[in-house]
C-alpha positions, 0 to 999 in steps of 0.5 A: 744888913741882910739887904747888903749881904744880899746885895753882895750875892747878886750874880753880877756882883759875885761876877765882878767879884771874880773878874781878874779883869773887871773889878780893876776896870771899874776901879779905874772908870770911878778914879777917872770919873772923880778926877774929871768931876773935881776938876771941873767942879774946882775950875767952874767954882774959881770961875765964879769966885772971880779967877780965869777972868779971861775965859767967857763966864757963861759957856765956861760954866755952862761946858764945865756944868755938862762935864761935871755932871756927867763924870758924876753919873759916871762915878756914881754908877761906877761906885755903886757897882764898887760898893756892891762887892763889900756893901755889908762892910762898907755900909757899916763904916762911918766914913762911908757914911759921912761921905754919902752925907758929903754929897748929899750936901754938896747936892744941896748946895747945887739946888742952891746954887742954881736956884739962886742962879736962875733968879740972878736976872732979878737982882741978885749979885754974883757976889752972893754964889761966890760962898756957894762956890767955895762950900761946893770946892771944899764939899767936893774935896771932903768927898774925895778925901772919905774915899781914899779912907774908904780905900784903905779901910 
């Protein structure tokens, strides 16, 4: 715990602490950054489970792959900088906890996903990522979902 508290001591984070302005920004930057990661995650997801047949598989996967990686270096970094405030507290609460477990496990499932994906020339029927798909939105849901409690906690 003194790691944490440490952590909450740092200049910058007293700084952040103090901001009227930056604090808030932060906020938003990580809201938007989850909005866009969940919905490109979601949208990439259906697409594999069979939905937008109309859209080409490959690049739309593709595009919606390097946005949602992107929104989530964002809402990491952007998250990391929230936690820092209150890490003392917010390392200690069990949803806190179970969110970072959450995405661990959706992290998981995107190695599995894409090794699968990568041998996919060899045999392997899209059939088989359409349960990834699913586990990945639900995942992704449970994520967000632990830190709107996280919010309100």
């Amino acid at each position: 715990m003194e790691f944490f508290q440490a952590v909450e001591q740092l200049a910058p984070v007293r700084l952040l602490k103090a901001s009227f302005i930056a604090y808030p920004i932060v906020n938003a930057v990580h809201i938007a950054a989850i909005g866009a990661l969940l919905t490109s995650v979601v949208l990439m997801d259906l697409r594999i489970v069979g939905a937008f047949h109309a859209l080409p598989e490959r690049p739309f996967i593709k595009l919606l792959r390097r946005l949602a990686l992107l929104a989530f270096s964002l809402a990491a970094l952007s998250g990391l900088l929230l936690f820092s405030v209150r890490a003392a507290h917010y390392a200690q609460l069990p949803v806190f906890i179970a969110k970072m477990g959450i995405i661990a496990l959706a992290g998981a499932n995107f190695i599995v996903f894409t090794s699968i994906e990568a041998s996919r020339q060899t045999h392997h029927s899209p059939k088989v990522l359409r349960p990834l798909a699913v586990v990945s939105i639900l995942l992704w849901c449970a994520v967000l979902l632990c830190g709107r409690f996280i919010g309100f906690l």
